[in-house]
Backbone atoms as SQL, in Angstrom:
CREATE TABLE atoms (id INTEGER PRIMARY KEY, chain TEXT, resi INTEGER, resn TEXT, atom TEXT, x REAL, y REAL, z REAL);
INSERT INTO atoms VALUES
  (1, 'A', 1, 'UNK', 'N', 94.323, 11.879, -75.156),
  (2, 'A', 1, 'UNK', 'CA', 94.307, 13.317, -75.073),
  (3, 'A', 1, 'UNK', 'C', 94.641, 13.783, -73.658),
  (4, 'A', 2, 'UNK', 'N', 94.138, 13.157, -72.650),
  (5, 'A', 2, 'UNK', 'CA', 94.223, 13.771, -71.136),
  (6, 'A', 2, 'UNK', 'C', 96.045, 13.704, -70.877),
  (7, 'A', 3, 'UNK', 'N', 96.647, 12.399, -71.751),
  (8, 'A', 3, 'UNK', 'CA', 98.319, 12.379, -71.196),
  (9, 'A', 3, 'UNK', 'C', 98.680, 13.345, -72.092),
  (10, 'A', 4, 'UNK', 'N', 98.449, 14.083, -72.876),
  (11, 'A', 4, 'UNK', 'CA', 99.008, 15.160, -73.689),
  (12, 'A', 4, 'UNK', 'C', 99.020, 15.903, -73.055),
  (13, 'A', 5, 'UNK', 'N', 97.732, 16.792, -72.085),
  (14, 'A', 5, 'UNK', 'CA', 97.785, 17.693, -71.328),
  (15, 'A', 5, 'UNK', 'C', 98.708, 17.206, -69.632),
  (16, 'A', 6, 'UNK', 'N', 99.199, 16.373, -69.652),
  (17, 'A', 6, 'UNK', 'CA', 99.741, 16.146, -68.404),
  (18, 'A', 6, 'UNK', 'C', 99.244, 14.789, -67.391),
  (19, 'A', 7, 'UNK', 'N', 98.267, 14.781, -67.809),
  (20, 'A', 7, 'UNK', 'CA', 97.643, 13.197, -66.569),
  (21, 'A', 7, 'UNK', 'C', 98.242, 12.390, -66.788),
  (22, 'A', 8, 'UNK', 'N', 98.772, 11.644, -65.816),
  (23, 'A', 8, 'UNK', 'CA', 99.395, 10.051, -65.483),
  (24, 'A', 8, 'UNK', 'C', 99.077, 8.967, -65.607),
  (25, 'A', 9, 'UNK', 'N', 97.373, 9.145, -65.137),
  (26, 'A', 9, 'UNK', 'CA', 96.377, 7.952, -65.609),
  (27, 'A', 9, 'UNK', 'C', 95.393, 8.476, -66.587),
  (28, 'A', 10, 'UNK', 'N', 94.713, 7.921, -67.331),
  (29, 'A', 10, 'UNK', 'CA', 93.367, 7.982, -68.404),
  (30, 'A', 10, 'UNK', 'C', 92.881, 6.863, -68.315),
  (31, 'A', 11, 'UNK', 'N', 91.828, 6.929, -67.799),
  (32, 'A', 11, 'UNK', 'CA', 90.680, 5.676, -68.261),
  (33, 'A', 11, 'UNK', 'C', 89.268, 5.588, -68.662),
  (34, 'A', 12, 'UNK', 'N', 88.658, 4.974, -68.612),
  (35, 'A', 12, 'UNK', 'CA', 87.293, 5.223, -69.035),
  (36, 'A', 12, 'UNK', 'C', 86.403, 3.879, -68.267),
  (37, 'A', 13, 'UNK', 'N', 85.242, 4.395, -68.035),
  (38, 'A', 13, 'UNK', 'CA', 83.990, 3.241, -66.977),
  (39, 'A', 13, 'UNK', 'C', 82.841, 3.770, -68.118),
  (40, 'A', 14, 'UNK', 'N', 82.353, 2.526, -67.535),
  (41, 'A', 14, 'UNK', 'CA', 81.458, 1.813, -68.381),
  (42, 'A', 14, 'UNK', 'C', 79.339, 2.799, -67.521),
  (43, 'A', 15, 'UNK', 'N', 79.863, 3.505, -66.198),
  (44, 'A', 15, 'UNK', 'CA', 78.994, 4.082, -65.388),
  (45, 'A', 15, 'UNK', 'C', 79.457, 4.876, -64.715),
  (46, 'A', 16, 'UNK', 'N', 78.849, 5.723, -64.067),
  (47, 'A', 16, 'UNK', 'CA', 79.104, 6.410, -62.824),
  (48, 'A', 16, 'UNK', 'C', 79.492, 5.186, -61.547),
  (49, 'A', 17, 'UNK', 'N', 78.966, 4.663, -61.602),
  (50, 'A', 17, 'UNK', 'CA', 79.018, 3.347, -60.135),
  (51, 'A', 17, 'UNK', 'C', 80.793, 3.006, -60.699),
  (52, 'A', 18, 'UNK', 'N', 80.888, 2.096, -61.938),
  (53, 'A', 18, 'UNK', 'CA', 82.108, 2.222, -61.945),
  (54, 'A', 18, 'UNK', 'C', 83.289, 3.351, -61.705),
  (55, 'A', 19, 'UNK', 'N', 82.832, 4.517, -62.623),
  (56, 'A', 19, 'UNK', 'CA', 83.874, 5.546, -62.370),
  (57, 'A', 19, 'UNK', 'C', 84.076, 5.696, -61.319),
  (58, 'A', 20, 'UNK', 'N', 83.272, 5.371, -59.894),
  (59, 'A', 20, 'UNK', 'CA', 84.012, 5.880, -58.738),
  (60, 'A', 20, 'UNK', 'C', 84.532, 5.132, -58.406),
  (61, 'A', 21, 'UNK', 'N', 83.840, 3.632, -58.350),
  (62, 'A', 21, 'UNK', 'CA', 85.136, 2.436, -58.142),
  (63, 'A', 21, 'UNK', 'C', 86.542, 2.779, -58.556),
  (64, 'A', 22, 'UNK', 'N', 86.909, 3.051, -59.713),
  (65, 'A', 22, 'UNK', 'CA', 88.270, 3.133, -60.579),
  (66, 'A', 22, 'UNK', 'C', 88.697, 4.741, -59.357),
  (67, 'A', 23, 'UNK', 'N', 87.947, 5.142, -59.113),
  (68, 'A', 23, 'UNK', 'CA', 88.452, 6.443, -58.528),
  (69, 'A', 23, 'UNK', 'C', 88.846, 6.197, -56.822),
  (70, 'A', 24, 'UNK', 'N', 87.974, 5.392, -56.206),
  (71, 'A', 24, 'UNK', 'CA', 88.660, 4.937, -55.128),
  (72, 'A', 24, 'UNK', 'C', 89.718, 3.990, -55.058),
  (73, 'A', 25, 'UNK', 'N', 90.104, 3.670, -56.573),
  (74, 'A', 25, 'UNK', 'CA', 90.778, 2.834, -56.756),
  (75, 'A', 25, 'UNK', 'C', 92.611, 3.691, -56.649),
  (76, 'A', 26, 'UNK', 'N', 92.319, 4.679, -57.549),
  (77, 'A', 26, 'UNK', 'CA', 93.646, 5.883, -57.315),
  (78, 'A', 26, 'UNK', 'C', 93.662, 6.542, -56.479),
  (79, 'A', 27, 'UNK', 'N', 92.474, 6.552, -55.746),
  (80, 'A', 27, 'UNK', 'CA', 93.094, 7.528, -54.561),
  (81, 'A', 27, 'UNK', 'C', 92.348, 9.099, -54.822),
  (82, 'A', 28, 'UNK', 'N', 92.309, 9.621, -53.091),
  (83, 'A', 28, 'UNK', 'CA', 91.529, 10.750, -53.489),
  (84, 'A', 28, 'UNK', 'C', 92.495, 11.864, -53.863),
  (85, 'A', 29, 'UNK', 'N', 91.660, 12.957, -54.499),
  (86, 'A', 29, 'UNK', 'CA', 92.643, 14.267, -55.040),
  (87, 'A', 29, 'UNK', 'C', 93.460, 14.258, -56.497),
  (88, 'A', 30, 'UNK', 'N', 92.506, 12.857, -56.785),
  (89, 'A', 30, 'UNK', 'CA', 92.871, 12.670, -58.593),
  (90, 'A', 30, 'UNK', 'C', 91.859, 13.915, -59.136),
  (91, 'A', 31, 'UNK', 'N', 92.052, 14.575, -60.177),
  (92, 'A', 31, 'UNK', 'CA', 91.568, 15.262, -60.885),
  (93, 'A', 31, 'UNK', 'C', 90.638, 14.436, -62.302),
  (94, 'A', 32, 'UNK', 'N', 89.674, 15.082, -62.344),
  (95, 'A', 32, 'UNK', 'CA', 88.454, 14.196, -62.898),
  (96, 'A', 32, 'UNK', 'C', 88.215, 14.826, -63.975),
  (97, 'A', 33, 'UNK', 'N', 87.667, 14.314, -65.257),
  (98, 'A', 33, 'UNK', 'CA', 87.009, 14.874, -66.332),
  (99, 'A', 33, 'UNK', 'C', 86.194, 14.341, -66.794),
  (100, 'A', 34, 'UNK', 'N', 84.866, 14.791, -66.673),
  (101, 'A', 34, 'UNK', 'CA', 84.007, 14.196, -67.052),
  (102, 'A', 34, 'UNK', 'C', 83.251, 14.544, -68.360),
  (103, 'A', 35, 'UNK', 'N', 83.298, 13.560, -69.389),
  (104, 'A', 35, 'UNK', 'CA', 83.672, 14.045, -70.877),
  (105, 'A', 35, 'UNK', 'C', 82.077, 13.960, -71.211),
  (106, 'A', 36, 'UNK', 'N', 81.307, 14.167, -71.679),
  (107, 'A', 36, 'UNK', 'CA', 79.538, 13.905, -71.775),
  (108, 'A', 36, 'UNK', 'C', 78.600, 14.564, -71.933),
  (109, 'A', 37, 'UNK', 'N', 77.423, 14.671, -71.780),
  (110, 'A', 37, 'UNK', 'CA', 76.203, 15.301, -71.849),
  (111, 'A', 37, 'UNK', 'C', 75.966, 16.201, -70.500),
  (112, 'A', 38, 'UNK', 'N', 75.682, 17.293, -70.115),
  (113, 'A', 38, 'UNK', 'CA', 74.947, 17.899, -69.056),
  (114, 'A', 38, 'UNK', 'C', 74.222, 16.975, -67.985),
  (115, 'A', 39, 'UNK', 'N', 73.548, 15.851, -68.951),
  (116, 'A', 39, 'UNK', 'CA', 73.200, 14.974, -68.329),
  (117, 'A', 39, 'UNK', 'C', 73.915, 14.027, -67.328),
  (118, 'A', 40, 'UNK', 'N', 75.004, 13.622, -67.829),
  (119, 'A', 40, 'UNK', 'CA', 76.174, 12.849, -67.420),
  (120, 'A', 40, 'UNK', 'C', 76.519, 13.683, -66.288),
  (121, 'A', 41, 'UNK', 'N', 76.728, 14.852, -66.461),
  (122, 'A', 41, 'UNK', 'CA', 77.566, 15.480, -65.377),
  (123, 'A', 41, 'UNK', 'C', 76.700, 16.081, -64.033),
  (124, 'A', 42, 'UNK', 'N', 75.303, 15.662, -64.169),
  (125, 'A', 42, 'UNK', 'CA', 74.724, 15.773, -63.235),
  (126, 'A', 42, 'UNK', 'C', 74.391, 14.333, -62.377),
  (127, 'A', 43, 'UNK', 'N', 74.562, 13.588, -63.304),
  (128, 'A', 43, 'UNK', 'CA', 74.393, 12.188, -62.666),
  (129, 'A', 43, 'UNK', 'C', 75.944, 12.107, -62.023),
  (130, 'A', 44, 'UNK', 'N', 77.089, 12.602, -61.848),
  (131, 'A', 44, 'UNK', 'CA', 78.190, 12.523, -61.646),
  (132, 'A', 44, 'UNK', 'C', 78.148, 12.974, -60.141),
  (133, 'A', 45, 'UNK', 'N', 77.618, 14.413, -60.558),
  (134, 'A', 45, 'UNK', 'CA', 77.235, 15.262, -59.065),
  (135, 'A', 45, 'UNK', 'C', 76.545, 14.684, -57.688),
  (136, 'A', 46, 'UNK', 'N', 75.125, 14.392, -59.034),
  (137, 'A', 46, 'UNK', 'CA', 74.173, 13.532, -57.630),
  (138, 'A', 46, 'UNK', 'C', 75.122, 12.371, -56.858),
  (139, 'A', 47, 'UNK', 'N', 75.628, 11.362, -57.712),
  (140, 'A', 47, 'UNK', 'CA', 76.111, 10.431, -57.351),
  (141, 'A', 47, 'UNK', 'C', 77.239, 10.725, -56.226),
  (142, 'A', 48, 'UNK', 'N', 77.773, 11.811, -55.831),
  (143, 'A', 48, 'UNK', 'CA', 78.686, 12.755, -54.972),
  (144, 'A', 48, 'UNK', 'C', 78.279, 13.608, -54.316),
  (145, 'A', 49, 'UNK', 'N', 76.652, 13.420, -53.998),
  (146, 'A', 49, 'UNK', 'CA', 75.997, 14.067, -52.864),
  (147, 'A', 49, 'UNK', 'C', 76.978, 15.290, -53.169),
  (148, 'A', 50, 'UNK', 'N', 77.035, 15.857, -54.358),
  (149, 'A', 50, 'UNK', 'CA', 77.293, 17.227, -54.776),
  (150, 'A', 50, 'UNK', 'C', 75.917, 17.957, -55.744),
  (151, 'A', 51, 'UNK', 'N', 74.691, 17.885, -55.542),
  (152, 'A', 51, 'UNK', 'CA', 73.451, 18.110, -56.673),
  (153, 'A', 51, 'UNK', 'C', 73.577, 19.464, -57.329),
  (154, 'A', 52, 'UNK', 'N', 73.738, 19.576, -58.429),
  (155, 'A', 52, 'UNK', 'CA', 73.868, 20.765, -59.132),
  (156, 'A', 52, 'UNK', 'C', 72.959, 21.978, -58.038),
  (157, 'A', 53, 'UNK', 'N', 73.338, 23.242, -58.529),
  (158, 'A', 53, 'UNK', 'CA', 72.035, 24.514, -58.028),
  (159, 'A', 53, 'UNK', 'C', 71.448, 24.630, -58.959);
């Protein structure tokens, strides 16, 4: 679905710890989607010393 709308790469991790691996892996200023629970996407944040408000 993500190469339909235009992305180059699609992948999927097995964690947050991985997803950023794979993400320092492409390089910064890739565009991210994080497909999941509220939950997920706060564990995404924390993990990016970004913590929800």
């Amino acid at each position: 679905m993500a190469r339909q709308y235009g992305a180059s790469t699609a992948t999927t991790a097995d964690d947050v710890a991985a997803a950023f691996d794979q993400l320092a892996h492409f390089g910064a200023g890739e565009s991210v989607l994080v497909a999941g629970s509220l939950y997920l996407a706060g564990e995404v944040l924390a993990a990016n010393d970004e913590p929800p408000d």
